[in-house]
PyMOL Python script that loads the backbone (N, CA, C, O; Angstrom):
from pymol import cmd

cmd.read_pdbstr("""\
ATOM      1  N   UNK A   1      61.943  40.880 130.013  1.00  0.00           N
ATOM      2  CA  UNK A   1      62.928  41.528 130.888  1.00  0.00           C
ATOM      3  C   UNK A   1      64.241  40.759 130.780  1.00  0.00           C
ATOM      4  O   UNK A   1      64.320  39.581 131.127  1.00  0.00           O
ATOM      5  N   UNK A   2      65.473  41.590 130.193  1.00  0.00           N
ATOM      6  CA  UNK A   2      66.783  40.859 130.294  1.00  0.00           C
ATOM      7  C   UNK A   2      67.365  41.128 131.467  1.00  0.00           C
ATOM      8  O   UNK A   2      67.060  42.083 132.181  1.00  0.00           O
ATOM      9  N   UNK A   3      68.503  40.030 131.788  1.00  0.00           N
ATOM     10  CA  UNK A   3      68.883  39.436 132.995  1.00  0.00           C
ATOM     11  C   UNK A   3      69.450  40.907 133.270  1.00  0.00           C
ATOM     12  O   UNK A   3      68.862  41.279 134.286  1.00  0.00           O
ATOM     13  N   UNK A   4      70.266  41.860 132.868  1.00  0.00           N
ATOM     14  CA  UNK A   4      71.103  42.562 132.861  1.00  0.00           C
ATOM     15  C   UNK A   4      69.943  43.769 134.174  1.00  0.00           C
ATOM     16  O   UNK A   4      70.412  44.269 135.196  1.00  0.00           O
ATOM     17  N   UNK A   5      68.694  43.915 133.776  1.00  0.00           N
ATOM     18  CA  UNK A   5      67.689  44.717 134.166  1.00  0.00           C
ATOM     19  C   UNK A   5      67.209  44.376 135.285  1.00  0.00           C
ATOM     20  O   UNK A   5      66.286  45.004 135.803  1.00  0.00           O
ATOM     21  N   UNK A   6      68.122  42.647 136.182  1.00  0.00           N
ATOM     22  CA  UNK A   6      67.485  42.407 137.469  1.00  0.00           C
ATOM     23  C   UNK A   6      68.289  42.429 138.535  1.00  0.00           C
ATOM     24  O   UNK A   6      69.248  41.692 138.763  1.00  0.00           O
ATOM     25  N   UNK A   7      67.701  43.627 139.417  1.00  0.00           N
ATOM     26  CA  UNK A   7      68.639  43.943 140.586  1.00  0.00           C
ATOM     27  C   UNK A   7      68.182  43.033 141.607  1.00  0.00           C
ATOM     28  O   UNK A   7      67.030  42.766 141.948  1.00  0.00           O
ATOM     29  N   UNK A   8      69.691  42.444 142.191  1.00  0.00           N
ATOM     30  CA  UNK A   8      69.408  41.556 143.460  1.00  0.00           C
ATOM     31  C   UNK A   8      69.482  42.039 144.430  1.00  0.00           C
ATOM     32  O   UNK A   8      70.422  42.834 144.457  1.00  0.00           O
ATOM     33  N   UNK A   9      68.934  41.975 145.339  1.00  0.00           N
ATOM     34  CA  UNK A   9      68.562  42.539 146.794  1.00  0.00           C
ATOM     35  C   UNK A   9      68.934  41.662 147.941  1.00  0.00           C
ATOM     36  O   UNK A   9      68.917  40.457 148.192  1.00  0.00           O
ATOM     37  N   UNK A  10      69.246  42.673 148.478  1.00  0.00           N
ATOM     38  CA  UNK A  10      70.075  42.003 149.568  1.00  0.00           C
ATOM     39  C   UNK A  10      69.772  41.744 150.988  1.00  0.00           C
ATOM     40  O   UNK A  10      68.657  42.212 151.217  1.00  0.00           O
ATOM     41  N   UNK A  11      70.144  41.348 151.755  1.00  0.00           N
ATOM     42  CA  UNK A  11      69.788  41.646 153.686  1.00  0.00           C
ATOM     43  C   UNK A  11      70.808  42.102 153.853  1.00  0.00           C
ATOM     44  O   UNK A  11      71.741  42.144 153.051  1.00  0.00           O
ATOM     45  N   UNK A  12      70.752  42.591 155.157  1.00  0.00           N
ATOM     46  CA  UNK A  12      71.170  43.656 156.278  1.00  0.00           C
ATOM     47  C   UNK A  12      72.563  43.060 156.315  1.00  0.00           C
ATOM     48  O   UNK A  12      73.478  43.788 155.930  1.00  0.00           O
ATOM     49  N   UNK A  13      72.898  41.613 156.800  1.00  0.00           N
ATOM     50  CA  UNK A  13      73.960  41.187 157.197  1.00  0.00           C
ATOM     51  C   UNK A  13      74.404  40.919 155.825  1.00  0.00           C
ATOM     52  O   UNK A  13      75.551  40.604 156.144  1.00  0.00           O
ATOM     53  N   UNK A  14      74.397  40.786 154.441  1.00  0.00           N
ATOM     54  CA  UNK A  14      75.158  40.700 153.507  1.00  0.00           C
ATOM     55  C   UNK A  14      75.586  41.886 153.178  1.00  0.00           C
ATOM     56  O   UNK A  14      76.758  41.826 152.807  1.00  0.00           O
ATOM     57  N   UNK A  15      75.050  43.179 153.147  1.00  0.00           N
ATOM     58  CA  UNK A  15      75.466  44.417 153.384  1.00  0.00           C
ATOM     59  C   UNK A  15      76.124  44.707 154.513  1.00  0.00           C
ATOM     60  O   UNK A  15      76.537  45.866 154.473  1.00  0.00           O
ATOM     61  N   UNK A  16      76.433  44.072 155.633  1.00  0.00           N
ATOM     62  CA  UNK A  16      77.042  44.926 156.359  1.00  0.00           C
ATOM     63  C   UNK A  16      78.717  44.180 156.388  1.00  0.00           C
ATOM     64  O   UNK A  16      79.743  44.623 156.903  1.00  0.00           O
ATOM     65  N   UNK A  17      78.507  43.005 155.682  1.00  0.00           N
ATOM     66  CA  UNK A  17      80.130  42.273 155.327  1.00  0.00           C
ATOM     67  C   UNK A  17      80.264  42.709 153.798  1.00  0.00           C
ATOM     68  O   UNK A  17      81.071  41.939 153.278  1.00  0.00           O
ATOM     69  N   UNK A  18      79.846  43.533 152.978  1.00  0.00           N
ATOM     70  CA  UNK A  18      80.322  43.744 151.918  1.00  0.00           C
ATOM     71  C   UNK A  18      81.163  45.197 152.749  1.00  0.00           C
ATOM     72  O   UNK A  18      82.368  45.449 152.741  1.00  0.00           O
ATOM     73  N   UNK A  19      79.948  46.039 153.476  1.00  0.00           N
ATOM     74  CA  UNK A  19      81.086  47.191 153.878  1.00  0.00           C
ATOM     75  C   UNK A  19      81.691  47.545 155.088  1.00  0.00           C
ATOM     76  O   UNK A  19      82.010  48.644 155.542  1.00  0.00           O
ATOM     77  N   UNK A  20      81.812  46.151 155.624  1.00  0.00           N
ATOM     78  CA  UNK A  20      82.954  46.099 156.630  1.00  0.00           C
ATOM     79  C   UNK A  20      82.175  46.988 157.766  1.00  0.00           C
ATOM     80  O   UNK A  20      82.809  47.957 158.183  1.00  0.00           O
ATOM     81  N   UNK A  21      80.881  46.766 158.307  1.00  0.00           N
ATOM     82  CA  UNK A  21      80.099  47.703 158.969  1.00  0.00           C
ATOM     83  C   UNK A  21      78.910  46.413 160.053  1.00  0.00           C
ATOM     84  O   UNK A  21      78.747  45.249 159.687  1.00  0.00           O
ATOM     85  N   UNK A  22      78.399  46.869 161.045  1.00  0.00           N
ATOM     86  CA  UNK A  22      77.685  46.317 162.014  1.00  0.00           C
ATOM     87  C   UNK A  22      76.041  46.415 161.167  1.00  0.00           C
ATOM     88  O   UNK A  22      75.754  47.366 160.440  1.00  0.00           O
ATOM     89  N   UNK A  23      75.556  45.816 161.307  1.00  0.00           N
ATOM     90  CA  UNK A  23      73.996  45.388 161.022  1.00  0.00           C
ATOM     91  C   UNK A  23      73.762  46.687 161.598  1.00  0.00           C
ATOM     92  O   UNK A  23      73.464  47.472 160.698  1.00  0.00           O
ATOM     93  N   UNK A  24      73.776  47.275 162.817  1.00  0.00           N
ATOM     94  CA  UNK A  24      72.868  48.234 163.593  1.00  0.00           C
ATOM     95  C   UNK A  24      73.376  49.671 162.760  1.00  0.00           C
ATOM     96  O   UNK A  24      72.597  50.624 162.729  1.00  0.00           O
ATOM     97  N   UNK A  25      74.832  49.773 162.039  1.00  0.00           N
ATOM     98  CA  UNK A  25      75.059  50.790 161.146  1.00  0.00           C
ATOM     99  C   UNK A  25      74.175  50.963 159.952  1.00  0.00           C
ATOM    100  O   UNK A  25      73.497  51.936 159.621  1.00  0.00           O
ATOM    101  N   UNK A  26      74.385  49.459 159.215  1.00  0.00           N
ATOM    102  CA  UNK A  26      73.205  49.352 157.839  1.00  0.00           C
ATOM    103  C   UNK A  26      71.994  49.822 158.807  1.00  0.00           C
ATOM    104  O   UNK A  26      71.408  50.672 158.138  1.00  0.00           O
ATOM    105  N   UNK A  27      71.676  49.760 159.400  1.00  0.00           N
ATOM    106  CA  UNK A  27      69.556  50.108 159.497  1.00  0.00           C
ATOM    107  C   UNK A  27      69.643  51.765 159.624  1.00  0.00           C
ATOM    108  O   UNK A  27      69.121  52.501 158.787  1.00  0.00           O
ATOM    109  N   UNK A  28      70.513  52.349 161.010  1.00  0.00           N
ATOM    110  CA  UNK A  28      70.832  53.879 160.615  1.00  0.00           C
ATOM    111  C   UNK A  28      71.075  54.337 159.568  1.00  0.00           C
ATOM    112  O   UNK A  28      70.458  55.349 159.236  1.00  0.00           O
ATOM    113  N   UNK A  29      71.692  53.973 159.007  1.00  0.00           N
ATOM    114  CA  UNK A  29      72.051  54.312 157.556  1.00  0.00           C
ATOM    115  C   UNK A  29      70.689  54.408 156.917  1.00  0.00           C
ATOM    116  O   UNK A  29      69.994  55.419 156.809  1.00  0.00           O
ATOM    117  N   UNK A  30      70.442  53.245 156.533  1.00  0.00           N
ATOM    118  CA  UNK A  30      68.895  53.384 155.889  1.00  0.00           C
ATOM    119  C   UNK A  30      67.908  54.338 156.638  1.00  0.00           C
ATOM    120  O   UNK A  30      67.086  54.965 155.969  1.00  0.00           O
ATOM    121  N   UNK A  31      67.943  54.447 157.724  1.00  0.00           N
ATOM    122  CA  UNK A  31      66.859  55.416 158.363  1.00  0.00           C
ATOM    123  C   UNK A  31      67.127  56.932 158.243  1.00  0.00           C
ATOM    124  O   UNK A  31      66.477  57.810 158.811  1.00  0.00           O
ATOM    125  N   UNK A  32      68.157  57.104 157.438  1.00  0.00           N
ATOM    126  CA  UNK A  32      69.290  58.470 157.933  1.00  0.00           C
ATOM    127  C   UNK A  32      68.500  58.931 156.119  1.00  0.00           C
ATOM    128  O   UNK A  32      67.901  59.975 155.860  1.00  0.00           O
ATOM    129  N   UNK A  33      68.755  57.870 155.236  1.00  0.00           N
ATOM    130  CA  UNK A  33      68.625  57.913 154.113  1.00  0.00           C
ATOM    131  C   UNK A  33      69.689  57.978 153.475  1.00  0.00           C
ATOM    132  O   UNK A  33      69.552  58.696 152.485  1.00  0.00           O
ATOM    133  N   UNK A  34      71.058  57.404 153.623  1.00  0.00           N
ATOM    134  CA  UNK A  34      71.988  57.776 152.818  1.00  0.00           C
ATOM    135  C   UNK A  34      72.132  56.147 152.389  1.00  0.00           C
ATOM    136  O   UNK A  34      73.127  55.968 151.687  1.00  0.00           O
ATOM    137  N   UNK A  35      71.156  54.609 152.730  1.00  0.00           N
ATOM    138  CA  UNK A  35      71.197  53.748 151.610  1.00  0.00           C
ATOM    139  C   UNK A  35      70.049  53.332 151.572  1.00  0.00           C
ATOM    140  O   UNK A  35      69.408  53.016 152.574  1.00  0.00           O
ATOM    141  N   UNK A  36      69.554  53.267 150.182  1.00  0.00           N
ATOM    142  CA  UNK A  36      68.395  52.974 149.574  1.00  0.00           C
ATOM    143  C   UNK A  36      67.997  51.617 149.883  1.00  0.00           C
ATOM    144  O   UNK A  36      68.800  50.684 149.893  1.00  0.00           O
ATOM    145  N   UNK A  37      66.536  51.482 150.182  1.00  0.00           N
ATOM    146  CA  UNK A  37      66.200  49.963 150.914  1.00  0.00           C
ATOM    147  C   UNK A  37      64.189  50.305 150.749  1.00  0.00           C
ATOM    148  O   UNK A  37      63.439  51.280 150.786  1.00  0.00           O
ATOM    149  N   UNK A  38      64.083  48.811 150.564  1.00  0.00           N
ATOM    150  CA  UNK A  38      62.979  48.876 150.330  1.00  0.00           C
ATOM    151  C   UNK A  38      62.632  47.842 151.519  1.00  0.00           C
ATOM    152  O   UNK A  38      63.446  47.110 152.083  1.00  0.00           O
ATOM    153  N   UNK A  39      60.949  47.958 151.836  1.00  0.00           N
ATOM    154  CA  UNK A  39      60.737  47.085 152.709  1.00  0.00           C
ATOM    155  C   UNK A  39      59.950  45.835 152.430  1.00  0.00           C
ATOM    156  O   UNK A  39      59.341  45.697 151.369  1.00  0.00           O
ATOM    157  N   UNK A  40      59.960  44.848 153.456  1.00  0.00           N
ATOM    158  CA  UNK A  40      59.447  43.567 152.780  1.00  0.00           C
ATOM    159  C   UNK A  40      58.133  43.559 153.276  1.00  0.00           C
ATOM    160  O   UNK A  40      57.873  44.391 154.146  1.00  0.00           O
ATOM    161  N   UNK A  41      57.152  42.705 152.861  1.00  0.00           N
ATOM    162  CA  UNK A  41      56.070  42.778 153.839  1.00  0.00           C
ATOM    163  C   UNK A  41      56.061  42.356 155.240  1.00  0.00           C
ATOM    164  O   UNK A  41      55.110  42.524 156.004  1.00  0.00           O
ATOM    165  N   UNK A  42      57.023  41.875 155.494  1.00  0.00           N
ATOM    166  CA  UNK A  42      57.385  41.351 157.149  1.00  0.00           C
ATOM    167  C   UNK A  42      57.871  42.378 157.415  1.00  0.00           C
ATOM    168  O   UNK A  42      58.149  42.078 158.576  1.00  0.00           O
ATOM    169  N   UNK A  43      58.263  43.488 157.306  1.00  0.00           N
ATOM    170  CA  UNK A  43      58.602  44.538 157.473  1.00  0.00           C
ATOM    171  C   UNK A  43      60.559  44.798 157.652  1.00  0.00           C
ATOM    172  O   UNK A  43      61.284  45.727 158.008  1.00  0.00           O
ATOM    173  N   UNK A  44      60.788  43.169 157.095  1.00  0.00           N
ATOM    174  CA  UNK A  44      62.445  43.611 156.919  1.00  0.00           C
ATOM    175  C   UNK A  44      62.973  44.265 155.666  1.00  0.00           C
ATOM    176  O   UNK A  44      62.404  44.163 154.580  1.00  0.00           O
ATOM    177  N   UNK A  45      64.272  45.053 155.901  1.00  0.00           N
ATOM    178  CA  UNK A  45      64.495  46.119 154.759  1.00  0.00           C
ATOM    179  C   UNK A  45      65.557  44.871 153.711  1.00  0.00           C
ATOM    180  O   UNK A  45      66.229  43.891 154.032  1.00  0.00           O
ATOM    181  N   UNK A  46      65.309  45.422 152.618  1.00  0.00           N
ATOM    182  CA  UNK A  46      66.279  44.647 151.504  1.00  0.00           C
ATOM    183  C   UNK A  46      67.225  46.038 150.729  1.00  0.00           C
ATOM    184  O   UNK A  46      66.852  47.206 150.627  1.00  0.00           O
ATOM    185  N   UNK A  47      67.941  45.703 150.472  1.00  0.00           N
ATOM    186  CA  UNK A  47      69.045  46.788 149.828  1.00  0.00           C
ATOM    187  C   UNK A  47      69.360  46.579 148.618  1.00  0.00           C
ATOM    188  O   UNK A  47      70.007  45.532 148.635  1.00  0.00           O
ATOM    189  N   UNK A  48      69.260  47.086 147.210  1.00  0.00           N
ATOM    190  CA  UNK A  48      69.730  47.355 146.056  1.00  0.00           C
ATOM    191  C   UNK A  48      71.003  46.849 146.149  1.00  0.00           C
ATOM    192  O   UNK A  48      71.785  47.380 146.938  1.00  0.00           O
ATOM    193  N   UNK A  49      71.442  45.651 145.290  1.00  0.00           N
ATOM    194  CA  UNK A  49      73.247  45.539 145.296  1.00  0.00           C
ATOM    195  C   UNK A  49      74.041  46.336 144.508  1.00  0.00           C
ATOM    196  O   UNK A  49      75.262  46.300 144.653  1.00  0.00           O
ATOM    197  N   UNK A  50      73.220  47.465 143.219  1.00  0.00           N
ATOM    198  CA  UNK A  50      74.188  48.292 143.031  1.00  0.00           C
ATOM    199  C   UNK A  50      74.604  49.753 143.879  1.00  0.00           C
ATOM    200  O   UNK A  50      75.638  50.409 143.748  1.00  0.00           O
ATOM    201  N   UNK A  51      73.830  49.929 144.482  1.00  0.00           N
ATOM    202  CA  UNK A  51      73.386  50.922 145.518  1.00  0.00           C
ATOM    203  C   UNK A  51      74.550  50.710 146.558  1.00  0.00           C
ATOM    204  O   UNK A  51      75.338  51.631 146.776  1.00  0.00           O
ATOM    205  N   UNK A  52      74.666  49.408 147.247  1.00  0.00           N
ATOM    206  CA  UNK A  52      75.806  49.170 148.159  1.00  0.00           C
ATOM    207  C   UNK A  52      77.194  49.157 147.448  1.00  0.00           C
ATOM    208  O   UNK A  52      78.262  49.611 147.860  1.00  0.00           O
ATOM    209  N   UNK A  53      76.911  48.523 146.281  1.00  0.00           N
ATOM    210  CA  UNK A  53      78.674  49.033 146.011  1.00  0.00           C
ATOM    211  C   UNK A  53      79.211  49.986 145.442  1.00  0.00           C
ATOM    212  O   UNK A  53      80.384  50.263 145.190  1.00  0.00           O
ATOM    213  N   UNK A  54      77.831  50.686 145.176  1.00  0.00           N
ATOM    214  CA  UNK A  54      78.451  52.366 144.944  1.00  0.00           C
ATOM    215  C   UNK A  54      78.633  53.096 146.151  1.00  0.00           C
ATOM    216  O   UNK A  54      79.516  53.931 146.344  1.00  0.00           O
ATOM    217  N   UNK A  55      77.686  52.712 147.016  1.00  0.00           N
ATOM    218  CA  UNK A  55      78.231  53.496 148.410  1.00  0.00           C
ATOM    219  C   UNK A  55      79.660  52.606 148.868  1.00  0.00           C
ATOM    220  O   UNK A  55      80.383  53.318 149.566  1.00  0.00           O
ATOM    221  N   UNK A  56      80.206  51.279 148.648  1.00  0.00           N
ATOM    222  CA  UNK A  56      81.410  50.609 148.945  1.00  0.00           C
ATOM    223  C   UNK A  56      82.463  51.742 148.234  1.00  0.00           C
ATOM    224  O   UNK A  56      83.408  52.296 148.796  1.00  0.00           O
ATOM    225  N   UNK A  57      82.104  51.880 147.112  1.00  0.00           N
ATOM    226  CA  UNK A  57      83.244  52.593 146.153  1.00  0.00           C
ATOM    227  C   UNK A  57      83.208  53.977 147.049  1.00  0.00           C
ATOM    228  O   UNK A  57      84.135  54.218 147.822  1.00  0.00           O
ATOM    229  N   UNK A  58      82.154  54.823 146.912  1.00  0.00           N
ATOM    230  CA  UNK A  58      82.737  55.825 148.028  1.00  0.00           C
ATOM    231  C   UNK A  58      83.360  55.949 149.044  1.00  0.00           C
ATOM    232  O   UNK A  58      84.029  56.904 149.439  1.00  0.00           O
ATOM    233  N   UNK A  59      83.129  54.857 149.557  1.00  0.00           N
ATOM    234  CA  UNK A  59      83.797  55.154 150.876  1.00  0.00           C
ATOM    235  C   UNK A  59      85.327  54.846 150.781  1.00  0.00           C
ATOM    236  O   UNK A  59      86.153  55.455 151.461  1.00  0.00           O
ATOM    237  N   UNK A  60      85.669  53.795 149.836  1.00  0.00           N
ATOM    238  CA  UNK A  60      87.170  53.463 149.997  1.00  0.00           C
ATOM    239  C   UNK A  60      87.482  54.675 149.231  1.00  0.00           C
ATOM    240  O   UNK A  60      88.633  55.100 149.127  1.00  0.00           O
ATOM    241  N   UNK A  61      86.547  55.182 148.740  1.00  0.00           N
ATOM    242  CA  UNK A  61      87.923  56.290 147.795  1.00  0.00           C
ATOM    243  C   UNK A  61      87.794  57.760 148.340  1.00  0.00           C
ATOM    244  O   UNK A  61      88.018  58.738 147.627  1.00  0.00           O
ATOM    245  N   UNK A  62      87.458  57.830 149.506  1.00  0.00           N
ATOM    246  CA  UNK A  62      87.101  58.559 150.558  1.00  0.00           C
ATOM    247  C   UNK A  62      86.208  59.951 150.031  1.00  0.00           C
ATOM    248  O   UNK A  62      86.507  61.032 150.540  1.00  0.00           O
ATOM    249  N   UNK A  63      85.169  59.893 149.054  1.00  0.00           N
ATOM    250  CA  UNK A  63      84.402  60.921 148.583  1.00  0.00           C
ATOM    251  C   UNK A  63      83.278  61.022 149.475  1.00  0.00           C
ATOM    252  O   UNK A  63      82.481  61.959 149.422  1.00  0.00           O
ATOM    253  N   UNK A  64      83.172  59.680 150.632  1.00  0.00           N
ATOM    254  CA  UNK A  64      82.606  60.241 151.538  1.00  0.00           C
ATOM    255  C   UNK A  64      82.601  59.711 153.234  1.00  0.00           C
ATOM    256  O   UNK A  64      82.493  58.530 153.565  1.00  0.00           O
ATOM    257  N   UNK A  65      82.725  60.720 154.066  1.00  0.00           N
ATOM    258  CA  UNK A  65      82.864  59.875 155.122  1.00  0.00           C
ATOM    259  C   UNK A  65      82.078  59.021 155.851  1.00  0.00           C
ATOM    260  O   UNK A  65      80.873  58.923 155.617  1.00  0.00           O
ATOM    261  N   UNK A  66      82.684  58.328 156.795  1.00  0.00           N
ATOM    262  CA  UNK A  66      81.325  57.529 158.000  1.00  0.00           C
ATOM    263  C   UNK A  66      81.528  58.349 159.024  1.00  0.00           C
ATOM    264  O   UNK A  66      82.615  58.796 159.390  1.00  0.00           O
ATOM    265  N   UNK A  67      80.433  58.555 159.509  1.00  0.00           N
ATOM    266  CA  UNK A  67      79.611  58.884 160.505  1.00  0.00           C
ATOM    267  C   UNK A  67      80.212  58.651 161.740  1.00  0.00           C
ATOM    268  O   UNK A  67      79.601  58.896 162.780  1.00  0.00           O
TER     269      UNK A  67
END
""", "prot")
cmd.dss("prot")
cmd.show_as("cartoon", "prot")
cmd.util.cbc("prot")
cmd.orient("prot")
């Protein structure tokens, strides 16, 4: 497996300072389904980092709104 093929995953609060958003937004969000998150066995969610900055890029370029 090359490095290029390993997605880093994230927590709640590093996602919610990449998009300028409250922790309690990231979990709606994820529960809503509009960001992809997997769960841990402790049952906390982790987030795809290309996933968040494609939803970052949407939003600044306003293709989609917040809620």
């Amino acid at each position: 497996m090359d490095s290029e093929s390993k997605e880093r995953w994230l927590w709640p609060s590093e996602v919610a300072t990449i998009l300028a958003v409250g922790t309690a937004t990231i979990a709606r969000w994820a529960k809503a389904g509009r960001l992809p998150h997997v769960r841990t066995l402790g049952g906390s969610r982790r987030y795809p980092e290309s996933e968040v900055l494609e939803l970052r890029e949407r939003l600044t370029s306003g293709q989609e709104n917040t809620p």
